[in-house]
N, C-alpha and C positions, 0 to 999 in steps of 0.2 A: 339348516342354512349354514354354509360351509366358509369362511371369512379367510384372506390370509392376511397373516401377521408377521413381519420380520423373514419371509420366504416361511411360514409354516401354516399349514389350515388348521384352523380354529373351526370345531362345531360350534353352533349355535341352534337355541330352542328358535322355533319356527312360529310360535305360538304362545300365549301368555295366559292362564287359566286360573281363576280363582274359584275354590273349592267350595266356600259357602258363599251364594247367592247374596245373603243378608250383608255380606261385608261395609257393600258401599251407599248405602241406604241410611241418610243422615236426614235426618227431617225434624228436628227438636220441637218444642210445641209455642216457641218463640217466632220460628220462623211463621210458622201459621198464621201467627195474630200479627206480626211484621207483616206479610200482604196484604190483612185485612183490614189494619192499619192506612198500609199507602195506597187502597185503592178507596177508601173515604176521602184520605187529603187529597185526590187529583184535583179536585173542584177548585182548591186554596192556590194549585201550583200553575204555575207561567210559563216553567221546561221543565225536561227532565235529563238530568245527567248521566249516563250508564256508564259504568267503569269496569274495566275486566281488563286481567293479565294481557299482557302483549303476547307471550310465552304460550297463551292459549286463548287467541284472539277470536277463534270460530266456534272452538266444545265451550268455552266457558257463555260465550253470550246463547248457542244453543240450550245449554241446560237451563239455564235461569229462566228458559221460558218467558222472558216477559211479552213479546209478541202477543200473546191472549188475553194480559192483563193490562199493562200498562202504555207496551210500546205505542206507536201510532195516533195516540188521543192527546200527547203535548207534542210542543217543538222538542228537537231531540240530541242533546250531542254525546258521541261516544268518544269517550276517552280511554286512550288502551295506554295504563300503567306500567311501569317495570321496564320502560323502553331499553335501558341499562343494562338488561339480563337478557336481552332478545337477539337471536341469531338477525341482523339487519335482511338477508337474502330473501327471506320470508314475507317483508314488509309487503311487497309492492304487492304480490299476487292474494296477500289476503286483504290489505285493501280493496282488491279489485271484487274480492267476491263479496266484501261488505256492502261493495256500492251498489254491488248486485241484488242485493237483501233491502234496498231503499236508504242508507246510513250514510250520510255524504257530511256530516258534519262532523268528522273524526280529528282528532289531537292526540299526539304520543308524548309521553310524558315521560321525565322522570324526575319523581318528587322528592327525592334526596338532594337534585342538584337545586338549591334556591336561586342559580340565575338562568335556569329551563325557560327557554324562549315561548318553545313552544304552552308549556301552563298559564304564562302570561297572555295568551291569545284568547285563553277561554273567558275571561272577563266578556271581553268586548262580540267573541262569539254571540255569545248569549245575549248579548243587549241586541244584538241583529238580526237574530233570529225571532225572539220575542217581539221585537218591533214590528216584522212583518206577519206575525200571527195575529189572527184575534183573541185577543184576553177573556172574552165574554163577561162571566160574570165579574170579573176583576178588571175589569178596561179602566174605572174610575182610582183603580187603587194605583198608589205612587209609586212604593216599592215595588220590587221582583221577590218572589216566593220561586225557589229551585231545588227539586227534589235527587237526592244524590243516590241510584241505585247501584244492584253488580250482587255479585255471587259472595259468599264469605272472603274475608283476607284479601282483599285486590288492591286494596289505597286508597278507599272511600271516605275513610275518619280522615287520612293522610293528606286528601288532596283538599278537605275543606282545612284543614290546617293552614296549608301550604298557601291558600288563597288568602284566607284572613289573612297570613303572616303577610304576604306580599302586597295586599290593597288598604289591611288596616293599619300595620303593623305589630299587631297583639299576639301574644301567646297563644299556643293550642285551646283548640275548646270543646274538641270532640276527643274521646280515648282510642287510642291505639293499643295495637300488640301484636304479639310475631305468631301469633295461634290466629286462628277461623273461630266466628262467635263472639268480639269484643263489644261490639254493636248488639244489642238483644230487644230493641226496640226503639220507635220511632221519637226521637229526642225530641226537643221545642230547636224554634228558628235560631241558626249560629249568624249573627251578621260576619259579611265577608268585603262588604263594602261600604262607602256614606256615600260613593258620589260615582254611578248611581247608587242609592239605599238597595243593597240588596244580601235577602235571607237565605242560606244551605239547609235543609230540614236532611240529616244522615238517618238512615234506615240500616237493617238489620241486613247482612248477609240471606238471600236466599238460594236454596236449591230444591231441586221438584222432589217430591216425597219417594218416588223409585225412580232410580237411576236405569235405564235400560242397557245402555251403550256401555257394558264393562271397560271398555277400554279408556273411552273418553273420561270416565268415572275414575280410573285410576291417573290418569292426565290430570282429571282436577285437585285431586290430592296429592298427588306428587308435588303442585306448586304449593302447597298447603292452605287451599279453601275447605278442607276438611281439616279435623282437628287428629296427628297421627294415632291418638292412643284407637281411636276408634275403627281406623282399616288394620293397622298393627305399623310399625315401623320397620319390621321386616318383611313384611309384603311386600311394603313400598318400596325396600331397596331393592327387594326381589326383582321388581316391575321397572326399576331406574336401569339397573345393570341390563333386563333384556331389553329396554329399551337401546340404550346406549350401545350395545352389541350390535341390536337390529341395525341402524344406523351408521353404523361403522366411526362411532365416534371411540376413542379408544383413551380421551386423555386421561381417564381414571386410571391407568397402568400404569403410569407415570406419576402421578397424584401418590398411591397409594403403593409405591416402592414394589409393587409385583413384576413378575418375569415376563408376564406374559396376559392376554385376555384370557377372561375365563368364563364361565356360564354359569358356575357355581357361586352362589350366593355366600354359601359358606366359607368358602377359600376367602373371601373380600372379608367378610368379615371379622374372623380371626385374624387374617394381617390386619385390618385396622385396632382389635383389642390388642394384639401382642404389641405392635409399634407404638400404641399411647398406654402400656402397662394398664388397662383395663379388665381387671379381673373378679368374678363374684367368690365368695364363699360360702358354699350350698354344702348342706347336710346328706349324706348318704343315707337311705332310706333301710338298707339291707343290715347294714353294721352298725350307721349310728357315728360314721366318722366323718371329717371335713374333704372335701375338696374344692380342688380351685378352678376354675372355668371360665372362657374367656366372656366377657361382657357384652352378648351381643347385642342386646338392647341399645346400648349407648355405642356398637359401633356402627349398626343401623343407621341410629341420630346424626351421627358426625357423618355420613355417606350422604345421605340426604342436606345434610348442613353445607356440605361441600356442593353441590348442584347447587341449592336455592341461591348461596351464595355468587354466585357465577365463576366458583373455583374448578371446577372441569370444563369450562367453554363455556357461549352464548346460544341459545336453543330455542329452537319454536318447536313446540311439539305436535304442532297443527301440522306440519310437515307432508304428511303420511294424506291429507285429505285438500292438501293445494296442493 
């Protein structure tokens, strides 16, 4: 794939390959007992909440699979987080295939800004959807029971947060973190409200035990629903830079003081260990004496840090399949 840049062609890889199969295969033994968990409570629950990256609005609700387990059997609202980091041009057409898939009660969020209009709306979502459901077993019960799903890392502790803060005014009550996995199992009821009474039950990140879709799989990790040590963080930058390539997004060239686009993972790297003086000191194996080497590990991190950040642009990476 052949790009120009500044009147000059840039190749580009055509293709993106990972060499061990196993890479993207995260299935902990938490998640396991996490679905067998929330598919006991549906009995207890009223709705169900799905949350997944805006940034990956179609592969992330694909992989979570819950269609076979959970979707469909409560009222349903999806909420797509990280509205903040999302290429907007993306919005309309993946809405549109949402609504296609049955998901008409969707909210874009972003939970950082505490006057987000739109997270204010999911209250009263909910009291209206629930109302025109049958509760069954729970018609007689007062309160609302809401079960808050999504794939690792999306903003599921984040946005029961964000609700209590805003309906109760209390402090956090679910843990947060900037890693996939902080959630390891299904907690007891957070209230999020007195008037109506109504309880968050947060669950654990899931994802399906083999990843088929290499690409989507590297999509998911890239926005960090996977934890990096486990694909490697140089794969990932590997997989940012061709993606960003493919796409002819280029502002990494600029970001990271280079002349030009590159294809080479390596080139990106090094300029980022040598412009943040990032260096290891590793023993020679042959002599027995020191050398110094640029830190790719950590220039990895900070490449990646820079994306998730929305320091090189706003992206949907679903792109490719709207």
């Amino acid at each position: 794939m052949a790009n120009a840049f500044g009147g000059k062609v840039v190749n580009f890889r055509e293709t993106f390959k990972v060499v061990n199969k196993d890479t993207l295969n995260w299935f902990p033994g938490h998640m396991g007992k996490g679905i067998r968990q929330m598919e006991q409570n549906l009995k207890n629950v009223d709705c169900l909440i799905e949350v997944h990256d805006a940034r990956i609005p179609l592969s992330g609700r694909g992989y979570a699979d819950f269609k076979k387990t959970l979707s469909g059997l409560k009222p349903h609202i999806l909420v797509l987080s990280k509205i903040d980091l999302t290429d907007k041009t993306y919005i309309a057409p993946a809405l549109e295939r949402l609504n296609e898939e049955g998901m008409t009660n969707i909210v874009q969020t972003n939970l950082k800004d505490e006057k987000c209009k739109e997270t204010k709306k999911i209250l009263p979502l909910m009291q209206q959807i629930i109302s025109e459901s049958n509760r069954f077993n729970r018609s007689q019960e007062k309160d609302y029971c809401v079960m808050v799903i999504g794939v690792p890392n999306v903003g599921k502790s984040s946005l029961i947060n964000r609700l209590r803060s805003t309906h109760l005014h209390k402090p956090k009550a679910a843990a947060v973190g900037a890693v996939a996995g902080i959630t390891r199992s299904l907690m007891n009821r957070i209230k999020i409200s007195e008037d109506p009474l109504v309880f968050l039950l947060d669950t654990p990140g899931i994802l399906p035990p083999n990843i088929k879709d290499q690409n989507c799989g590297l999509k998911l990790a890239l926005v960090g629903c996977s934890q990096d040590h486990l694909v490697g963080p140089e794969l990932l930058a590997d997989y940012l830079l061709f993606w960003l390539n493919k796409n002819n997004r280029f502002e990494y060239v600029n970001k990271l003081n280079l002349k030009e686009p590159t294809d080479d993972i390596m080139e990106v790297l090094i300029q980022i260990a040598v412009k943040n003086k990032k260096v290891k000191k590793i023993k020679n194996i042959v002599d027995g004496k020191h050398v110094y080497k640029p830190d790719f590990y950590y220039a990895a991190q900070y490449f990646l840090k820079a994306f998730r950040n929305g320091e090189l642009g706003l992206y949907c990476l679903d792109k490719d399949i709207l």
